[in-house]
Structures are given as C-alpha cells and as structure tokens.
N, C-alpha and C positions, 0 to 999 in steps of 0.2 A: 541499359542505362540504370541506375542509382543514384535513387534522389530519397534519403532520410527526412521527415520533416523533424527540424527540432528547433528553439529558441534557447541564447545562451545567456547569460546574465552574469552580471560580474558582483561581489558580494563584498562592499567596500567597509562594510560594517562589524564584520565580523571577524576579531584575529583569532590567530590559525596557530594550533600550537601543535609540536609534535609530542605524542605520548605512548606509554607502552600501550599492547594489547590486554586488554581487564576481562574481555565477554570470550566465551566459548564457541563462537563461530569458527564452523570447519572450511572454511573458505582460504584456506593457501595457498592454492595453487593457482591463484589469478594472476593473470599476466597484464601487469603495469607498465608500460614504455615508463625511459624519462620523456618521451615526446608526449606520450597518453596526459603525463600527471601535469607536466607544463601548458597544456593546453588544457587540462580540464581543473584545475586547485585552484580554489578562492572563487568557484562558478557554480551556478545554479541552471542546469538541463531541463527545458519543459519535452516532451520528444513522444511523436505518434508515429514508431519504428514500421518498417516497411513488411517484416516478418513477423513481429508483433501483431499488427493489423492484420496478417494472414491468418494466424493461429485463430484469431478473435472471427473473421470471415466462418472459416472452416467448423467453429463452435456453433457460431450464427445460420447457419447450414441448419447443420444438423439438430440445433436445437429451437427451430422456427417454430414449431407445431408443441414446446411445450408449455404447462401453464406454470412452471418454475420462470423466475424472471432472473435470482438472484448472477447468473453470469451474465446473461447478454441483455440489452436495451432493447426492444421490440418495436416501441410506440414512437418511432421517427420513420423520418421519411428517407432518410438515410438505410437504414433497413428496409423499408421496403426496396429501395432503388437496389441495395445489391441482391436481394433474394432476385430479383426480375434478372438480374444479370446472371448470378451463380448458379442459380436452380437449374439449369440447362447443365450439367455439370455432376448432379447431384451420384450419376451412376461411377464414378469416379470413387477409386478404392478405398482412399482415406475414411468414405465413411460408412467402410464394414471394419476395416481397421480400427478405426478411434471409437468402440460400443460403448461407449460411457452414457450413461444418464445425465441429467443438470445436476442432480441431485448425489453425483458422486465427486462429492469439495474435493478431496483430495488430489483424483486424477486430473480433473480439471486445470485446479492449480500445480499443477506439474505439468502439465503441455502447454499452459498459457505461457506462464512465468517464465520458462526453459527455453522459448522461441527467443526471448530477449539477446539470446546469447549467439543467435544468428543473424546473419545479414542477406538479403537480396540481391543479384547481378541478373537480368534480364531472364527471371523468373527459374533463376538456378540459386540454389542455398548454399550456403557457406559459412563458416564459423567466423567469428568475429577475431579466433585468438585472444579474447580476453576471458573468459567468464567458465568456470567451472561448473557446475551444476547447481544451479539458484533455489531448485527445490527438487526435492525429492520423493520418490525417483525421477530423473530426465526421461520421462514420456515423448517428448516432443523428440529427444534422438533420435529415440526406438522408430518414430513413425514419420524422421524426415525426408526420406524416400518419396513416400506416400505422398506429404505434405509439398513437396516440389514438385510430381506429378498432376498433382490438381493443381498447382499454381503453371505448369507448363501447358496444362488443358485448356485451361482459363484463361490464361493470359492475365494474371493477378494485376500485372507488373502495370499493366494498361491502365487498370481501372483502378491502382493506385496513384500511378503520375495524373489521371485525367481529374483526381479529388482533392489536387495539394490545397489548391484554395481553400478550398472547405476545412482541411487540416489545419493547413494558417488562422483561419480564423478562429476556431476551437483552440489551439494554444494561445491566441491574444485575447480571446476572452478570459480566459483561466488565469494568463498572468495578470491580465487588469483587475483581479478581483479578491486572487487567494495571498493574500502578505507572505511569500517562504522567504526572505529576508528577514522579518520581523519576528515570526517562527523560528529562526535557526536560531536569531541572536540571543531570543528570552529563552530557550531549550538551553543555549550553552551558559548564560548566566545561573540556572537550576540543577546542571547537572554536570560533572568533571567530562566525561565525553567529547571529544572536537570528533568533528568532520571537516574535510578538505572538498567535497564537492555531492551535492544530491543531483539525482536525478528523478525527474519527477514523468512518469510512463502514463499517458492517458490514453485511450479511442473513447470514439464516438459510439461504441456498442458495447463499456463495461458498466455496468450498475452497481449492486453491491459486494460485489467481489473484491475486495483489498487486500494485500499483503505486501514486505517487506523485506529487503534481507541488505546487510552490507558485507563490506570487502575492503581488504588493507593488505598494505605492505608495510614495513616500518617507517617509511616516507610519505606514506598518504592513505588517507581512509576513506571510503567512498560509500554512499548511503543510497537505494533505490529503492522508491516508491510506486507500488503498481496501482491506480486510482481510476474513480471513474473523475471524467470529464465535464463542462460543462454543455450543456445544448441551450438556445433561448426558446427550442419547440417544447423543452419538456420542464424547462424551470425558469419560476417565476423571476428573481434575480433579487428580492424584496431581503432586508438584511436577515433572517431569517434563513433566504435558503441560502444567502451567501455565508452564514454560521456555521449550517447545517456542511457545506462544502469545505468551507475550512476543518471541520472535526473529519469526514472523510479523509486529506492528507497528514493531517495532526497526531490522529491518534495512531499513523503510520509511522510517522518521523519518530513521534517518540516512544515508540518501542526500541529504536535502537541506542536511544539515552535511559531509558528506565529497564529495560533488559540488562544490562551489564549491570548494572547496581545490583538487580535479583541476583543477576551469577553468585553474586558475595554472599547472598544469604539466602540461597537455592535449601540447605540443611532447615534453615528457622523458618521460611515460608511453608518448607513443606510437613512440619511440625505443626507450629502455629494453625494452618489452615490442613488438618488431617480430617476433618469429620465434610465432605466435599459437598454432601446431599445441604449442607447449611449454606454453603454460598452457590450453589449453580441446581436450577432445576434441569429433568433433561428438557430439552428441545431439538428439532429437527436440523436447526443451523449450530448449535453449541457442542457439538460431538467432536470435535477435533480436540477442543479443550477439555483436556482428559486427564490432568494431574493441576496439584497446588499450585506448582509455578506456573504453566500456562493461566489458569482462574486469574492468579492473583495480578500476571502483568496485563489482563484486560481489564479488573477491575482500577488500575494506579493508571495506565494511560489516557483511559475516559477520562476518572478525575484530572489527571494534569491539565487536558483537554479544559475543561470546565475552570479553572485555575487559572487559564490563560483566558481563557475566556471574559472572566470577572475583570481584569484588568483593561479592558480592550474595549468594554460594552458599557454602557448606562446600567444603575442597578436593575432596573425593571426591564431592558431587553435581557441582559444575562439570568435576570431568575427565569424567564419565559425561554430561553435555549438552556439552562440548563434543568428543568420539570421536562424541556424535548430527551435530553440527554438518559435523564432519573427513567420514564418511561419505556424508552427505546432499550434499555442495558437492562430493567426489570421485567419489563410484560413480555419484549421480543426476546431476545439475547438469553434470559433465563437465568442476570447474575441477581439473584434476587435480595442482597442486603447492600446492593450499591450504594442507593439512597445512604443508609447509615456510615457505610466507608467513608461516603464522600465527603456528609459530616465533620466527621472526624477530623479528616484530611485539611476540611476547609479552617477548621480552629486551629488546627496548629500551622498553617500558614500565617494566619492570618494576626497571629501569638508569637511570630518568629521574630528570633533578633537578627541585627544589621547584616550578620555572615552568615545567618543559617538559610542553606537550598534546600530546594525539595528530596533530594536523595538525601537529607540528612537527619528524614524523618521516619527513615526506613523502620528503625526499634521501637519506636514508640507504634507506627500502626502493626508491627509483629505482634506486639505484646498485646495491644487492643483485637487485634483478630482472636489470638489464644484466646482473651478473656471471653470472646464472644462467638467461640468455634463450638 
C-alpha cells in the first residue's frame, strides 16, 4: 500500500504566464505528463513524502548520538518514538554504507534531496519517472538498494501509514500559519519570474537544513522547497517564531526569483564582489558558499526576506525580526556587511518609483558592492 501525505491548494491569486527559460538550471530532462501539469498548475503542494521521510529516518539513525543538530530534530517525542522502533535495525547495511558525518552538508543534501525523486510500494523503491537528479551527486541512487533493504527489515512502510495523523497535522499546522500565496504573489509582483506550481517538502525531523531547486518545460515551471516543519513541542507559535518560519520557506522560494536575475549579472557580481574575505568570514556552516555569486544570492535573499517582511509587520515587530535577521546572517552565517547591504537595499526600495521591482535594483547595489569591496 501507498499512501503520500500531502495538501493541495489551489492559487486563485496569482496569474500565470508563460515565459522563456532566463536561469541556468541543468534540469531538462524532467519528465512532465500533460496529466502531471493539469493537475498540478496554479497549485501549491505542502507534502511529508513517504521516501523522503525514509531518507530523514535512516539520517536520524545514524546520526542520534551526534551533538550537530543542523540535519535532524532530536528534541521531540517523535524521535524518540522512532529511535525505540528503528534501533532494533541499526545492524542493517545502510549504515556502514551511508559513513557521512552531520557535518558533511554536502553529501547529506544529496541523499536527502535525491530521495524526493522516489516513491514507496509496500517498502519497495521506485522512481517517480519525474525528477532527474535534484542535487548533486544523486547519493541516494548509489545507496537505494541499501535504503530498501532497511526499509524491507523494518517494515518502514508500517510505521509510516501507523503516523499519517501526525503528518496531517504538521501540514495543517504549517499551512495555517506560513502565507505561500501571499509569498508567491509579492515575489511575482518583484521579480519577471512565474512559476506554475511550488511544492513545499517538510518532516518532523529537518531543522536547519534548507535548500531548493526548480524544474520546467516550456509549458510549465515547477519550484521545490525542502523546509523544516512546524512542531507545537518545539515552537512557541508567538509571531516571532511564526516570522522566524516564514524566512525558513522565504529565503527558499526566492532563490529561484533572485537567482535568475544573478544569472544576468553572474560577470558584475563576480567583479563587484572579488575581494570575498570582506563579505564572508570563514565558518563551519558557510563553506559551501565558495564564490561571488553564491555570497551575493544569500546576501539579496535574506534582504528580500526582510523587504517583505517590512510590509507585512508593525514597524517595531519588523525592526525586532529583522535585528533576528542582521544577527543570524552576521554572528552565525558569517555574511558579515549584511547589515550595510541590507541598508542600502532598504533605501532604494523604499526611494523607488511606481514600476520599479526589486530586480531592477541589481546596478546600483553592483556598483555600491565595488565601492565597498
């Protein structure tokens, strides 16, 4: 049996236009029914996927015992319940197979992400037929054997139908709280970009681990986001953390509205912003971010974040989420002239006339980078 948890939403708000391909995504070779795109265009997916959740298990396994938090969620009762279930399990090959660390982001998010692209049948894997390789390398391929073998040990498939409820309700929590309607339409009012349908990927055991990637055909453009969830054991729900939870799917979404614009000025960013030691210290989480262009679209995402923000909030809750923002991107994250980007950013919004979007600010903050590279 297969049973996907997921919620669909229909996005009445938002028109849909067709346009060419502007960003550099290697994603072609995705396979779009006409049935895929008519049932899924003009709809917004919340979805805690059934091999998804397996991957996130099989992580949670393995990385029970460590004091890295950033992949799995530890402090619920939800994790304990399945270590008491899986741990019986633990000599099962996958995990001499999957030797990764917490602490190794990349492979991680390649076995995470890459499950997306399979489906579950009575604890047998199988490809969805849609999805190409979402991050790279496809780790999770290499190790789907494995990964079906523990879940044939286990009997995954059980103690996934036995938690739909619990599923249920973490996506109705999540949609009653996080606006992705209201999200999509001010992103498509800011930036030339449409999308025809997001999908939004949570569980109950991702923390801080986020990323993104989309997919098109000439007929339809498809955006997913891998988030953490909400739980009421581990958050307070106070608007604050429900801010703090909006900028988790936020500064997802629009990576794939403010990345395409970079594409255009991938040459002047990486000019503009060449001396790197002045906008990123190192840190232990910030290592992936290794060149100009990656730097510069997490520093313009936050802001947009924060932009949207200001609109949405009282001034004195938006200066109080966005000092959460200033801190989190300078003290943890390591972009350390955010603060002043964001500045910047925020005057010429805020200075802009009746037709000017946020992507149409791109030269003036190039130029103000150079000045201050």
């Amino acid at each position: 049996m297969r049973q996907t948890i997921q919620f669909i939403f229909f996005s009445l708000i938002v028109v849909f236009q067709s346009c060419k391909k502007e960003d550099t995504t290697p994603n072609q070779s995705v396979n779009f029914s006409d049935e895929y795109i008519l049932q899924h265009k003009g709809k917004y997916f919340i979805e805690i996927p059934d091999v998804y959740e397996l991957a996130h298990v099989v992580m949670a396994v393995k990385y029970q015992n460590s004091n890295n938090n950033y992949f799995i969620r530890k402090n619920t009762s939800y994790f304990e319940e399945l270590l008491i279930y899986f741990n019986q399990y633990k000599d099962s090959e996958i995990f001499e197979k999957f030797s990764y660390s917490e602490t190794d982001f990349n492979e991680n998010y390649a076995f995470r992400s890459n499950s997306y692209a399979y489906t579950l049948d009575n604890n047998y894997i199988s490809s969805k037929g849609i999805y190409p390789k979402i991050w790279s390398p496809d780790i999770f391929k290499s190790l789907k054997n494995d990964v079906e073998s523990f879940a044939l040990k286990s009997d995954f498939n059980d103690f996934y139908l036995s938690h739909l409820d619990f599923y249920q309700s973490q996506i109705s929590l999540y949609d009653s709280l996080i606006p992705i309607n209201d999200i999509w339409q001010w992103l498509e009012e800011q930036f030339s970009s449409r999308y025809d349908c997001y999908k939004i990927l949570i569980s109950p055991l991702t923390t801080g681990s986020h990323n993104t990637n989309r997919f098109e055909v000439p007929e339809y453009k498809e955006t997913i986001m891998f988030v953490s969830g909400l739980n009421k054991e581990t958050n307070s729900l106070d608007t604050a953390n429900i801010a703090l939870n909006i900028r988790y799917v936020f500064t997802e979404i629009d990576h794939n509205y403010v990345n395409p614009v970079s594409d255009k000025y991938s040459n002047e960013i990486t000019i503009s912003m060449s001396n790197l030691r002045t906008w990123k210290s190192e840190n232990q989480i910030n290592g992936l971010y290794d060149n100009a262009y990656k730097i510069f679209n997490e520093y313009m995402t936050w802001a947009v974040y924060d932009l949207y923000i200001s609109e949405k909030y009282p001034g004195n809750t938006f200066e109080n989420i966005r000092q959460t923002t200033i801190s989190k991107m300078e003290n943890s994250r390591g972009f350390i002239k955010f603060q002043e980007f964001e500045d910047y950013l925020i005057s010429l919004y805020r200075n802009r006339t009746d037709t000017e979007k946020i992507e149409d600010f791109y030269p003036q903050l190039l130029q103000w980078i150079k000045d201050n590279n």
